[in-house]
PyMOL Python script that loads the backbone (N, CA, C, O; Angstrom):
from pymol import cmd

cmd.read_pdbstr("""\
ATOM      1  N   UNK A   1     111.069 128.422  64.740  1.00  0.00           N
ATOM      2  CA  UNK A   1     111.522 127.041  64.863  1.00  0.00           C
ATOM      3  C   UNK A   1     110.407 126.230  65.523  1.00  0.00           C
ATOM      4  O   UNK A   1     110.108 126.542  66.676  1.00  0.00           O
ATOM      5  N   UNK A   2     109.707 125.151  64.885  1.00  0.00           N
ATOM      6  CA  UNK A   2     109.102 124.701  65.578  1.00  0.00           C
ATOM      7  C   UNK A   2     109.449 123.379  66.441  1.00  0.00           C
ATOM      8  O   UNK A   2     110.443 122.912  65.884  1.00  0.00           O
ATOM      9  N   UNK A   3     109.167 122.697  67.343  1.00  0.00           N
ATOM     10  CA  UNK A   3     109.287 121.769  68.061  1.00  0.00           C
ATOM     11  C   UNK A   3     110.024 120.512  67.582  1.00  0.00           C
ATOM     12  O   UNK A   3     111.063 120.066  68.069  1.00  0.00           O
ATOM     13  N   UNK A   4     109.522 120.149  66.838  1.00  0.00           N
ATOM     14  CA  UNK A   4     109.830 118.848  66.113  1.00  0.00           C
ATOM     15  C   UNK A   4     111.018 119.107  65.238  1.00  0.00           C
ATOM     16  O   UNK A   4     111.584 118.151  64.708  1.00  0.00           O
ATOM     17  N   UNK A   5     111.471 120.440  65.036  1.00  0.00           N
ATOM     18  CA  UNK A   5     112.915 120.716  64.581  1.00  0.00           C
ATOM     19  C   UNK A   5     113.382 120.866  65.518  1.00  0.00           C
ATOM     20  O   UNK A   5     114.485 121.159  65.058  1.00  0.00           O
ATOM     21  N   UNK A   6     113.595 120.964  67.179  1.00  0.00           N
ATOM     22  CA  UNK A   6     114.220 121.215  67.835  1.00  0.00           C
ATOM     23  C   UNK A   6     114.062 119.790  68.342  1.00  0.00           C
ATOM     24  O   UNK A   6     115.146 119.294  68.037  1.00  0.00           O
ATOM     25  N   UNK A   7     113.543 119.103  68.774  1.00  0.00           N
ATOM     26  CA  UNK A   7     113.687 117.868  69.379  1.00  0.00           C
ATOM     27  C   UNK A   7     114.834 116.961  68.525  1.00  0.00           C
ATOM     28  O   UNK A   7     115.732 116.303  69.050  1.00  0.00           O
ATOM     29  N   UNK A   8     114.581 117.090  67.109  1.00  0.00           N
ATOM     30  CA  UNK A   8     115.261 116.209  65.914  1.00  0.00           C
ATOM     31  C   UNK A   8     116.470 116.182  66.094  1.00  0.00           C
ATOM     32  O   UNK A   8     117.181 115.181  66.014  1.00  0.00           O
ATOM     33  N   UNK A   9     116.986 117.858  66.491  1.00  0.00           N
ATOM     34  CA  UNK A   9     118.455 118.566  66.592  1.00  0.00           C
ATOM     35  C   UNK A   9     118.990 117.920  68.009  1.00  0.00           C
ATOM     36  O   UNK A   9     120.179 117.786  68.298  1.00  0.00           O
ATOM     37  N   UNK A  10     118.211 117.659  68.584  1.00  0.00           N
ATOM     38  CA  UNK A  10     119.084 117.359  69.764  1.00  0.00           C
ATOM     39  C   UNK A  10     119.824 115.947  70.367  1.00  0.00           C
ATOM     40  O   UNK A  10     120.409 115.620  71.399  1.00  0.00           O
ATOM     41  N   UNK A  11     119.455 115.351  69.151  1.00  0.00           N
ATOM     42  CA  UNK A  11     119.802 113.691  69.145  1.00  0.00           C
ATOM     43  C   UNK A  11     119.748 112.885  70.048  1.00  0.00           C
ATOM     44  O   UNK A  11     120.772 112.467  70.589  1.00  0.00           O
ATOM     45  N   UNK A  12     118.611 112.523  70.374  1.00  0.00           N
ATOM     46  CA  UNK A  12     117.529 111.880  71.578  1.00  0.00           C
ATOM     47  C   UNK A  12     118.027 110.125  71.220  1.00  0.00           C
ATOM     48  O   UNK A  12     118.125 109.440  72.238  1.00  0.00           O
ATOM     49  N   UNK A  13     118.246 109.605  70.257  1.00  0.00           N
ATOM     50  CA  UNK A  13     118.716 108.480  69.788  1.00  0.00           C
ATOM     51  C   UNK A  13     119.066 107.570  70.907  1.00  0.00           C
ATOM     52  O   UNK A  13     118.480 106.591  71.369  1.00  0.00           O
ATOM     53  N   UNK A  14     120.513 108.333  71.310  1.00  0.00           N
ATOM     54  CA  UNK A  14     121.181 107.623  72.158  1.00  0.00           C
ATOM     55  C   UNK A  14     120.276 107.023  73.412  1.00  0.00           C
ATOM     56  O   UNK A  14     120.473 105.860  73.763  1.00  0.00           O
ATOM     57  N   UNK A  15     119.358 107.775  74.028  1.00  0.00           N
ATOM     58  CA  UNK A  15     118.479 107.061  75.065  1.00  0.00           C
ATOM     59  C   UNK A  15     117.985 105.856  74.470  1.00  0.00           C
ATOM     60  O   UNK A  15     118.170 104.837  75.137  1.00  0.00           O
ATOM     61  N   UNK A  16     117.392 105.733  73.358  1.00  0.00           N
ATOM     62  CA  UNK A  16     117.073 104.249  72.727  1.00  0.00           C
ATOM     63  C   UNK A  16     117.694 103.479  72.786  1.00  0.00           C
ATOM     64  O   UNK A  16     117.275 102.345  73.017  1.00  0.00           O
ATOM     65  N   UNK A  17     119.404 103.845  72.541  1.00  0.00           N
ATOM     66  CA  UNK A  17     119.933 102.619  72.268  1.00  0.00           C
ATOM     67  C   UNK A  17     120.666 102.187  73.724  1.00  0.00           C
ATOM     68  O   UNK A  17     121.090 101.035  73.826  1.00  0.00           O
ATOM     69  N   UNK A  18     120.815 103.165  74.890  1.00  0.00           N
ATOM     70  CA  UNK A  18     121.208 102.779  76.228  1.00  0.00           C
ATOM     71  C   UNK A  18     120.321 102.162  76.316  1.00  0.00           C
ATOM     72  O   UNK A  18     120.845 101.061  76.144  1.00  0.00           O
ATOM     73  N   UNK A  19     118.582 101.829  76.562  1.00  0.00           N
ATOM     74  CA  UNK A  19     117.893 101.495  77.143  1.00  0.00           C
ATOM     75  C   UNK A  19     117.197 100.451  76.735  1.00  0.00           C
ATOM     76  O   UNK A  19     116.158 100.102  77.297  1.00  0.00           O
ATOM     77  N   UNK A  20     117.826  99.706  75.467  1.00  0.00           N
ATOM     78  CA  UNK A  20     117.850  98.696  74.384  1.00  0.00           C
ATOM     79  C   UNK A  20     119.200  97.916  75.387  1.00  0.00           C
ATOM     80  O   UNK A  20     119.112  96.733  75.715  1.00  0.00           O
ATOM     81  N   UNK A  21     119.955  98.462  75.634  1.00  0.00           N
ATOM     82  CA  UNK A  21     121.171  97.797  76.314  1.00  0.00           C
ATOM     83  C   UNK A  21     121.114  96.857  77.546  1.00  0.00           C
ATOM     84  O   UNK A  21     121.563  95.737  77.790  1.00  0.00           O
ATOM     85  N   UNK A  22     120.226  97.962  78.361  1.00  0.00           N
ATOM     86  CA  UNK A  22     119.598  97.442  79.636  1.00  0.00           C
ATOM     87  C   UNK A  22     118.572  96.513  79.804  1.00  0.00           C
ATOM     88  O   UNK A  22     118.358  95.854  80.821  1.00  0.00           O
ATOM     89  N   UNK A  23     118.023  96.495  78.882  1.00  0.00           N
ATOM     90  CA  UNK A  23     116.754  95.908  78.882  1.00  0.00           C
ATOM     91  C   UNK A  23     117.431  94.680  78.645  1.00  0.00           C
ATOM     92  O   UNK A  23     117.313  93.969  79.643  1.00  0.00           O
ATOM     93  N   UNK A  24     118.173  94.060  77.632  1.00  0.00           N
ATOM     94  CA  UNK A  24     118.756  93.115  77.074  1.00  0.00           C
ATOM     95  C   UNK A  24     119.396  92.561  77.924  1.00  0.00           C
ATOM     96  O   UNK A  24     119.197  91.382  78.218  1.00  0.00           O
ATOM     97  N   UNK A  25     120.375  93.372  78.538  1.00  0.00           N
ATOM     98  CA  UNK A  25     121.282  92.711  80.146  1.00  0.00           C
ATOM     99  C   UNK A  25     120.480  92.247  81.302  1.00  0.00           C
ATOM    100  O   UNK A  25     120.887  91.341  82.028  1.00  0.00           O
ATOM    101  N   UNK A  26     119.349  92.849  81.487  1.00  0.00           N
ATOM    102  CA  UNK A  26     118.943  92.750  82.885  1.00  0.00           C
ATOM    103  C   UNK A  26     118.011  91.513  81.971  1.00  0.00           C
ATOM    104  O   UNK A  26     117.624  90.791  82.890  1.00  0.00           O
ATOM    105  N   UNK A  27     117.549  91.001  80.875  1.00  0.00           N
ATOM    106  CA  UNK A  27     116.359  90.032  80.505  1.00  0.00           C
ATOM    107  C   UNK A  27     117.505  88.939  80.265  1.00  0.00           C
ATOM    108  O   UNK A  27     117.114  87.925  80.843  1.00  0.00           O
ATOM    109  N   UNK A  28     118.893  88.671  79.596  1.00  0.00           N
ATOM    110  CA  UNK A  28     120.168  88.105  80.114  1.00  0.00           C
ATOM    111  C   UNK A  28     120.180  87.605  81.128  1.00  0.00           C
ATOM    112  O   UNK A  28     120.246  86.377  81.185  1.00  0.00           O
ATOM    113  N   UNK A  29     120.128  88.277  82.126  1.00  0.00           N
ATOM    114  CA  UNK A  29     120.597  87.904  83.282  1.00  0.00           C
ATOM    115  C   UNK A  29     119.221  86.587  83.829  1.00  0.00           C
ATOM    116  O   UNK A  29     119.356  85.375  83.998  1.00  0.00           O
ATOM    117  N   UNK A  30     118.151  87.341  83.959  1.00  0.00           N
ATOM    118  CA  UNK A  30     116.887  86.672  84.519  1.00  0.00           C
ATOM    119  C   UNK A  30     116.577  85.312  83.515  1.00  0.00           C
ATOM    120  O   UNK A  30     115.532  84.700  83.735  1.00  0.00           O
ATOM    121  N   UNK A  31     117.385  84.890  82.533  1.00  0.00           N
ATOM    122  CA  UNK A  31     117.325  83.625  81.562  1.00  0.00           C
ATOM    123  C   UNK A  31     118.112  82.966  82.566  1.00  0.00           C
ATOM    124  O   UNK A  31     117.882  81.946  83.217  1.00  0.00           O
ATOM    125  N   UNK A  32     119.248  83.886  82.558  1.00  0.00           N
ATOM    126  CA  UNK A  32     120.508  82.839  83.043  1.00  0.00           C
ATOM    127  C   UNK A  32     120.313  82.161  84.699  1.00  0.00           C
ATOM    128  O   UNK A  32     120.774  81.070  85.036  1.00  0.00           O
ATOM    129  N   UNK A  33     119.608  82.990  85.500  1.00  0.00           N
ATOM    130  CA  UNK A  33     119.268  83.015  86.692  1.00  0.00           C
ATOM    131  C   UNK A  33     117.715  81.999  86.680  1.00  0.00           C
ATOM    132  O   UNK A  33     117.525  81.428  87.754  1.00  0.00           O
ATOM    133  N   UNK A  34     116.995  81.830  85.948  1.00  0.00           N
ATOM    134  CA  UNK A  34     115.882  80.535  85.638  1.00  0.00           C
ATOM    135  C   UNK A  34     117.130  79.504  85.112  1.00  0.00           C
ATOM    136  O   UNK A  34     116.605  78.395  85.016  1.00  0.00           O
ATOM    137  N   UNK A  35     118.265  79.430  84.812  1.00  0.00           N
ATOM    138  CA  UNK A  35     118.272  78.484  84.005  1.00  0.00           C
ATOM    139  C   UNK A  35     119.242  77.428  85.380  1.00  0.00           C
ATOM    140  O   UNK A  35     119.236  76.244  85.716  1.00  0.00           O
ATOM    141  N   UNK A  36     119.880  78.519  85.770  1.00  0.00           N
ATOM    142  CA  UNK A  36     120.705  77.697  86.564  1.00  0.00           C
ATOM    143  C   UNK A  36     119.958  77.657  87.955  1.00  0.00           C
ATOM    144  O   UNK A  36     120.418  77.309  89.043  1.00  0.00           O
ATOM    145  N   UNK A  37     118.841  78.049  87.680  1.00  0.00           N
ATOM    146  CA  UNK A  37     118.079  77.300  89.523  1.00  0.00           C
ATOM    147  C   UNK A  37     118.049  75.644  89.522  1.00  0.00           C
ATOM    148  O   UNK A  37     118.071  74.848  88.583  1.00  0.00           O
ATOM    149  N   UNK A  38     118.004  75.494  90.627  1.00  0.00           N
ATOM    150  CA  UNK A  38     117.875  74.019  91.442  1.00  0.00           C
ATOM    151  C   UNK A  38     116.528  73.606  91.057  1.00  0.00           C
ATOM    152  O   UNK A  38     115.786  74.571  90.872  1.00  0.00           O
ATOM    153  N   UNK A  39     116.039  72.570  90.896  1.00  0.00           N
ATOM    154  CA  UNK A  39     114.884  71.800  90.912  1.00  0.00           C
ATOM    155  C   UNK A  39     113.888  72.552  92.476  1.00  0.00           C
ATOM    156  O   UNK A  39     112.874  73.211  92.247  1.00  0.00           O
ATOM    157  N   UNK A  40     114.261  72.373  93.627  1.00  0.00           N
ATOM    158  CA  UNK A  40     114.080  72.290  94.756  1.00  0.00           C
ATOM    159  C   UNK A  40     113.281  73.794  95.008  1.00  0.00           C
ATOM    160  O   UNK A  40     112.185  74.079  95.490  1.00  0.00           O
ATOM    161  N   UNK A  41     114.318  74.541  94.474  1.00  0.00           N
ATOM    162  CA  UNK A  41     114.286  76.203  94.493  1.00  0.00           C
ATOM    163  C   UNK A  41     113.150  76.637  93.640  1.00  0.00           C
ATOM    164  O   UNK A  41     112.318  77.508  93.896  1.00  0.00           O
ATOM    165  N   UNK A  42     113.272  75.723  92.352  1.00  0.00           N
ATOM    166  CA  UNK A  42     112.118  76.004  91.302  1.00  0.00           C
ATOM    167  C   UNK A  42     110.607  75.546  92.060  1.00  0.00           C
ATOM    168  O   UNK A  42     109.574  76.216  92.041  1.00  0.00           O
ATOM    169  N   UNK A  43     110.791  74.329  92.664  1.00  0.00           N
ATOM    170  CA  UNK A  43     109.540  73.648  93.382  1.00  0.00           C
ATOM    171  C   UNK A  43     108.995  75.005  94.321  1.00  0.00           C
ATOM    172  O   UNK A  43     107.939  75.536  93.976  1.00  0.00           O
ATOM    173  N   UNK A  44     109.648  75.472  95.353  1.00  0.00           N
ATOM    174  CA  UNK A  44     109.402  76.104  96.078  1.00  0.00           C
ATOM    175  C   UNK A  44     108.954  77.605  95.599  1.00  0.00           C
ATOM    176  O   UNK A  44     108.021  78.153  96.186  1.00  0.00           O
ATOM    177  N   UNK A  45     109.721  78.342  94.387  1.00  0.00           N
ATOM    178  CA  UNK A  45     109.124  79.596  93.628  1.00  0.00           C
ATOM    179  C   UNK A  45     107.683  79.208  93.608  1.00  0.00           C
ATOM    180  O   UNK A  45     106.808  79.899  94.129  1.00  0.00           O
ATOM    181  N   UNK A  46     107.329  77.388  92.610  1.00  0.00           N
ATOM    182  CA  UNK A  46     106.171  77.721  92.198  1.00  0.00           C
ATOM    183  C   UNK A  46     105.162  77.523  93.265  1.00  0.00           C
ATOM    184  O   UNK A  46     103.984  77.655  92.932  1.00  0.00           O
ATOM    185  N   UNK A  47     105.411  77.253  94.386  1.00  0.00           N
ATOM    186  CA  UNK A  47     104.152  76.583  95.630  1.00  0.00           C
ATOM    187  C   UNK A  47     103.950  77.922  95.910  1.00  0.00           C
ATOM    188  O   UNK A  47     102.739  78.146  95.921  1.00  0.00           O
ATOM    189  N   UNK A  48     104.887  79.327  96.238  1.00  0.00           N
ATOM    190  CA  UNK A  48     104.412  80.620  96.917  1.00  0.00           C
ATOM    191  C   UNK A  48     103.037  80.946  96.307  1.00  0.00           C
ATOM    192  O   UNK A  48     102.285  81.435  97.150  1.00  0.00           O
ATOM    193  N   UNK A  49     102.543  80.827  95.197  1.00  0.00           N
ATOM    194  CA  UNK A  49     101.243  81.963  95.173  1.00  0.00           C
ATOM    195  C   UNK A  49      99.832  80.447  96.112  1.00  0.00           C
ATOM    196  O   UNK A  49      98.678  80.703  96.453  1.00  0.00           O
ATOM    197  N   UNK A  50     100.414  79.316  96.226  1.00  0.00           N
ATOM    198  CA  UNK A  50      99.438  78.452  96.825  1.00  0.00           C
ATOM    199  C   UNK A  50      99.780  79.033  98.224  1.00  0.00           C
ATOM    200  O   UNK A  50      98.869  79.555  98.867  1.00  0.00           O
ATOM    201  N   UNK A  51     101.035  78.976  98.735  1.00  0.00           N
ATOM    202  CA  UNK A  51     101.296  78.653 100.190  1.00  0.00           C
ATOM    203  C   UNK A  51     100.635  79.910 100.948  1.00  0.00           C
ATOM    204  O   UNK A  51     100.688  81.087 100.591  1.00  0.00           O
ATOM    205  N   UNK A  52      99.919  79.306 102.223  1.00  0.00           N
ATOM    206  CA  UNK A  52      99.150  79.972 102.996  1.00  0.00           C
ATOM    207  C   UNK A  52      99.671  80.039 104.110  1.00  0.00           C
ATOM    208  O   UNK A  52      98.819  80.214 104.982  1.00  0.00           O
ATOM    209  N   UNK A  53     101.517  79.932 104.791  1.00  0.00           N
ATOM    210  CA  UNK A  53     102.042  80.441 105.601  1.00  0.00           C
ATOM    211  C   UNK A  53     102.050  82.074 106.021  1.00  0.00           C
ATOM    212  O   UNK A  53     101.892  82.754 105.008  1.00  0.00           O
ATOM    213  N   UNK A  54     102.148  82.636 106.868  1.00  0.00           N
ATOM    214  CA  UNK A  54     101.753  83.948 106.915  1.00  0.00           C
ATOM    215  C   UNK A  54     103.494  84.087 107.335  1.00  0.00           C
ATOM    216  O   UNK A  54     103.934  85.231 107.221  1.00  0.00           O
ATOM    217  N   UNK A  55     104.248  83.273 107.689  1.00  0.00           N
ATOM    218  CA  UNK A  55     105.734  83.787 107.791  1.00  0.00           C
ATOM    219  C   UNK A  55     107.142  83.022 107.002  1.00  0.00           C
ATOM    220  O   UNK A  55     107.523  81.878 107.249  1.00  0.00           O
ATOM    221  N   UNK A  56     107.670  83.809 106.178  1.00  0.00           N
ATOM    222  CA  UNK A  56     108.318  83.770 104.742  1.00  0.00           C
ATOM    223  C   UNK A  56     109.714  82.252 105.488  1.00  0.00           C
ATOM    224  O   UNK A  56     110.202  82.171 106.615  1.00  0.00           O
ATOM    225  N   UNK A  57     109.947  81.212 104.096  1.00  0.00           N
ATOM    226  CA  UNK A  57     111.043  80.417 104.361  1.00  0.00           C
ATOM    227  C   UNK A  57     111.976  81.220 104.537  1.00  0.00           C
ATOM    228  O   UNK A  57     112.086  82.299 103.954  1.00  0.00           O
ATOM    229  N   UNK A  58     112.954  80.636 105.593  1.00  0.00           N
ATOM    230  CA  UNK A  58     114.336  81.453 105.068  1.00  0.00           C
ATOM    231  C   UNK A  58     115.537  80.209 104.743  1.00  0.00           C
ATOM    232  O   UNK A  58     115.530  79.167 105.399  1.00  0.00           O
ATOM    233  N   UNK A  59     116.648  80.491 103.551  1.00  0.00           N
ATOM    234  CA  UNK A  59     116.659  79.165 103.153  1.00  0.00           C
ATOM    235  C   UNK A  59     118.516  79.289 103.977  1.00  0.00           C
ATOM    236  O   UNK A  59     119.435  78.475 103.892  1.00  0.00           O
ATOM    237  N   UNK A  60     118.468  80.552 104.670  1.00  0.00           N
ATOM    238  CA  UNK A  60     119.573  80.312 105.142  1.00  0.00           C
ATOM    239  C   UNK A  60     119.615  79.801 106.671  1.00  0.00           C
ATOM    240  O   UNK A  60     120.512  79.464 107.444  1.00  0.00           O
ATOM    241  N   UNK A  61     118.542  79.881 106.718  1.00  0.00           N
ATOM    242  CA  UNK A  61     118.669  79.327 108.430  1.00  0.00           C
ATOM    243  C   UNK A  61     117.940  77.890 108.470  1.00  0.00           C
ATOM    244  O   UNK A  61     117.485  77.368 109.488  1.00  0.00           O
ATOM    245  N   UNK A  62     117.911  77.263 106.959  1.00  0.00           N
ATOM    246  CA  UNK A  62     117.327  75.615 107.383  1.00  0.00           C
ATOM    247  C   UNK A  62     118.906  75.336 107.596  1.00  0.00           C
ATOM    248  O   UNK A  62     119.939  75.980 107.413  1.00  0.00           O
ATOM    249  N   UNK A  63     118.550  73.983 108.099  1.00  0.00           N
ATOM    250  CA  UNK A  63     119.578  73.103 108.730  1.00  0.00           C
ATOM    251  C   UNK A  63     118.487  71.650 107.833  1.00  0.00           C
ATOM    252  O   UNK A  63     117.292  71.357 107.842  1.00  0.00           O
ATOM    253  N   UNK A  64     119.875  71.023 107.082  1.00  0.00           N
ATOM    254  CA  UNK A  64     119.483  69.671 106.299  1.00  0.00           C
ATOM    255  C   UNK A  64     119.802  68.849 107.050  1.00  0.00           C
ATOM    256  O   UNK A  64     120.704  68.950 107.882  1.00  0.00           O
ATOM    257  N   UNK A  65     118.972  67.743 106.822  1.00  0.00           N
ATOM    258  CA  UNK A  65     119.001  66.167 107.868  1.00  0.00           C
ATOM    259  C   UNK A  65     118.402  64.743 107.068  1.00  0.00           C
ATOM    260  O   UNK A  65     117.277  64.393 106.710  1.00  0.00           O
ATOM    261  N   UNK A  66     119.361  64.311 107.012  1.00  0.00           N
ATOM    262  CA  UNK A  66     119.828  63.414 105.871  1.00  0.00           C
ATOM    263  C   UNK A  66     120.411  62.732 105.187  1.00  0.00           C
ATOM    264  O   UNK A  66     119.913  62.345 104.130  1.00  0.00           O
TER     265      UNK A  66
END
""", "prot")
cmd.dss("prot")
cmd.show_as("cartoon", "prot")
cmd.util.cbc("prot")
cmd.orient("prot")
């Protein structure tokens, strides 16, 4: 028996199509998650590779004034 008859037999398929599944859900999700960001949130993603703070926003401990 060589290899490639034993791999064939063992119906490897299904990993393709779980991982066709995932890929699709988790690239789903990251549309839906760009789509419904804030203007504000989007501003601020794109300034990180400029910003030269050495300590990270945190957006739960601002306090708005306004």
């Amino acid at each position: 028996m060589r290899l490639s008859d034993l791999m064939s037999s063992m119906g490897l398929d299904a990993y393709a199509t779980v991982s066709l599944v995932i890929f699709l859900v988790v690239f789903a999700s990251v549309v839906v998650r760009v789509l419904m960001m804030s203007r504000r949130d989007a501003r601020d993603a794109a300034q990180l590779p400029l910003d030269d703070s050495t300590t990270p926003r945190q957006p739960w401990k601002e306090t708005r004034h306004g």
